[in-house]
C-alpha atoms as one frame of an Amber mdcrd trajectory, in Angstrom:
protein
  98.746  73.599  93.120  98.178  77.028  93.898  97.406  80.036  91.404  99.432
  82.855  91.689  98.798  85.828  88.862  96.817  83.643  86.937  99.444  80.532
  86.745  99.341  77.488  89.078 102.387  76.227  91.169 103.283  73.532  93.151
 102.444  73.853  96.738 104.500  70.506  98.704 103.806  70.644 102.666 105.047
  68.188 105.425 108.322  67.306 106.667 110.334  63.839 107.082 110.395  63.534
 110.815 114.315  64.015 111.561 115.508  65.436 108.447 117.707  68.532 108.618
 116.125  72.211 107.537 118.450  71.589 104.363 117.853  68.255 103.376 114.263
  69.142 103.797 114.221  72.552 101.447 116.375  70.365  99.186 113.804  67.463
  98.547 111.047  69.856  98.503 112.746  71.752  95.608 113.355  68.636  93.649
 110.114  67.580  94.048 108.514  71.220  93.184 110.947  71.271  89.907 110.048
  67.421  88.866 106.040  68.234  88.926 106.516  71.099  87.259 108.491  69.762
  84.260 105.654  66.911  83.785 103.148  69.642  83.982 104.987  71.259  81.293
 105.268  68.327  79.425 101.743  67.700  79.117 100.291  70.921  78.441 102.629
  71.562  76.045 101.495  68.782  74.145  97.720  69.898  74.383  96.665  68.369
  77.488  96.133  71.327  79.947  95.444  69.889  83.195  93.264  71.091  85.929
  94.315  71.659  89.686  95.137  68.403  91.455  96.504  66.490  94.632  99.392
  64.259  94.702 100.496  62.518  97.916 103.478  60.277  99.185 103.601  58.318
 101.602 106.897  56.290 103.079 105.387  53.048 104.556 106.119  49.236 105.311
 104.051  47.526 102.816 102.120  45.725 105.307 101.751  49.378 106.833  99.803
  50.853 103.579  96.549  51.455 103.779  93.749  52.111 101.389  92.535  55.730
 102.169  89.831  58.052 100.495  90.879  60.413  98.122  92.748  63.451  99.061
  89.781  65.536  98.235  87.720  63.446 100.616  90.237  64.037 103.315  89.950
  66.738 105.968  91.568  69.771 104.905  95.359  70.463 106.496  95.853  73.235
 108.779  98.151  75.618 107.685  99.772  75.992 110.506 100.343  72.959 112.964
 101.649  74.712 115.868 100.543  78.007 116.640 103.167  80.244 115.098 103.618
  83.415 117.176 104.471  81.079 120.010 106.863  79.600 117.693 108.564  82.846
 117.188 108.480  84.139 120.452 109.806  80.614 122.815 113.834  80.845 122.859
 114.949  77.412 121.504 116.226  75.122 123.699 120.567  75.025 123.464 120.254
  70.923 122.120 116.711  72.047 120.084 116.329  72.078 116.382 114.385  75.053
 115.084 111.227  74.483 113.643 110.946  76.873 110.876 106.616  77.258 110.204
 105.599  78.393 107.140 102.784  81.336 107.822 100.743  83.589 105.291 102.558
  86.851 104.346 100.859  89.407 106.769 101.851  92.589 104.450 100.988  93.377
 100.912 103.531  94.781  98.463 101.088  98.361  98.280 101.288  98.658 102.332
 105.195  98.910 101.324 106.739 102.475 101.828 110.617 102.327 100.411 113.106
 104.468  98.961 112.792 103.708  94.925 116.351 102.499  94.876 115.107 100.033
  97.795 111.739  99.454  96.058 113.560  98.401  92.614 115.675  95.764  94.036
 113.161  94.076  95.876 110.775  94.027  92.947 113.751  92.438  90.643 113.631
  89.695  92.890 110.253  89.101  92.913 110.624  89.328  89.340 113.279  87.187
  89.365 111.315  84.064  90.815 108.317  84.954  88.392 110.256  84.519  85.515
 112.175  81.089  86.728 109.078  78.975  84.861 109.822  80.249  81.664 113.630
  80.910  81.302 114.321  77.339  83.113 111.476  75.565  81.790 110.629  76.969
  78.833 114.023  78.319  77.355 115.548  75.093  78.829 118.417  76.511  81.266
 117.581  73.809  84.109 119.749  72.126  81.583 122.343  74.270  83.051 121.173
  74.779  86.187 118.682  72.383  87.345 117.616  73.795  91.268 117.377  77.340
  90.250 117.551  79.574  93.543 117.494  83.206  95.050 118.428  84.250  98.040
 117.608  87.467  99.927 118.996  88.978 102.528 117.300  91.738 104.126 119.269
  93.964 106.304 118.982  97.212 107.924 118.672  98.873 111.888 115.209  97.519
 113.140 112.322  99.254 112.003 113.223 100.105 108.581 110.868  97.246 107.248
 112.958  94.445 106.493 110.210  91.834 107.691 107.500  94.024 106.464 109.310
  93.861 103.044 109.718  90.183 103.128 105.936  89.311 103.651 105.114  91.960
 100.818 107.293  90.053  98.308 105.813  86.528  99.390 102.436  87.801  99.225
 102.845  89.348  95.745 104.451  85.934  94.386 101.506  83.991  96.280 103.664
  82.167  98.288 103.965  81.357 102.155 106.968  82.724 104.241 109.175  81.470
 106.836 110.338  83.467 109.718 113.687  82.590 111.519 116.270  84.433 113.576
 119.938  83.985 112.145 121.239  82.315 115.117 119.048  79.379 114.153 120.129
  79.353 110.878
C-alpha cells in the first residue's frame, strides 16, 4: 500500500503473461476494490492495520515453493524495461503494446492553465479522491461496483496535455501510463 495525502492505497504490479491491456486493468481493479473493502472492514471495526504485502502466485502445486517473506525479498524495479525506449521504438504491425507504468515527471504547481482548464482537471483529481468514501463508505459500489474515470486530454501539441496528466497522477500519488492512441 502506498500513502497518498495521508491515506494508504493499494498499489497491485505485474501482469499475466498473455493477457490483453483490458483484461489486465480489469483484474487489477477488482483486485484493488476487494483489498480495499477488507481494509475497510477491519478498521472500521477497530483494527487499524499497518502497511503490508500481499502476493499471488498461479502455480502447479508441485511448482510452489516455500519463499522468504516479501519483505525479505529484493525490492521490484519500477520499471522493467527502460521506459523512454519504450516510448520512442514504433511497435511492430503483429506487436502488442506494452503500456509501462512510470513516476509522474510534473507536479500539479509546475502546471500553468487557463482557470476554466485548471478547474476541470482538479474535479477529476477530486473525483478519484473522493471514490473511497462515497463507494466505500456511503456504500454506492452497491450500485456501481468498478467505479471509473476517464480523461481525455486533448489539444494542438504543446499546450500541456502530457504535462497535465503527470501533474494529476503525481498529486493523487499514483503512477502513469503513457500510450499513443493508435495503440489503444
Amino acid at each position: 500500500m502506498s500513502t497518498s495525502n495521508g491515506r494508504r492505497q493499494v498499489s497491485i504490479e505485474g501482469v499475466i503473461p498473455g493477457a490483453s491491456v483490458g483484461d489486465a486493468a480489469m483484474l487489477r481493479s477488482r483486485m484493488t476494490t476487494q483489498v480495499n473493502n477488507l481494509v475497510g472492514l477491519y478498521e472500521r471495526s477497530g483494527h487499524p492495520l499497518e502497511s503490508f504485502d500481499l502476493v499471488v502466485r498461479y502455480a502447479d502445486p508441485d511448482d510452489i515453493r516455500i519463499t522468504p517473506p516479501v519483505s525479505a525479498m529484493p525490492p521490484i524495479s519500477p520499471e522493467p524495461r527502460d521506459a523512454q525506449a519504450a516510448k520512442d521504438r514504433e511497435p511492430l504491425a503483429d506487436e502488442v503494446p506494452e503500456f509501462v507504468a512510470i513516476k509522474p515527471s510534473y507536479r500539479l504547481d509546475q502546471v500553468v492553465l487557463p482557470a476554466q482548464t485548471q478547474e476541470a482537471l482538479l474535479d477529476c483529481v477530486s473525483f478519484v479522491e473522493v471514490t473511497p468514501l462515497v463507494f466505500g463508505t456511503w456504500g454506492l459500489s452497491s450500485i456501481e461496483p468498478h467505479p471509473s474515470i476517464a480523461v481525455n486530454f486533448r489539444g494542438p501539441p504543446g499546450t500541456g496535455k502530457t504535462m497535465a496528466a503527470h501533474a494529476a497522477a503525481s498529486h493523487l500519488g499514483r503512477k502513469i501510463m503513457l500510450s499513443r492512441v493508435s495503440d489503444l
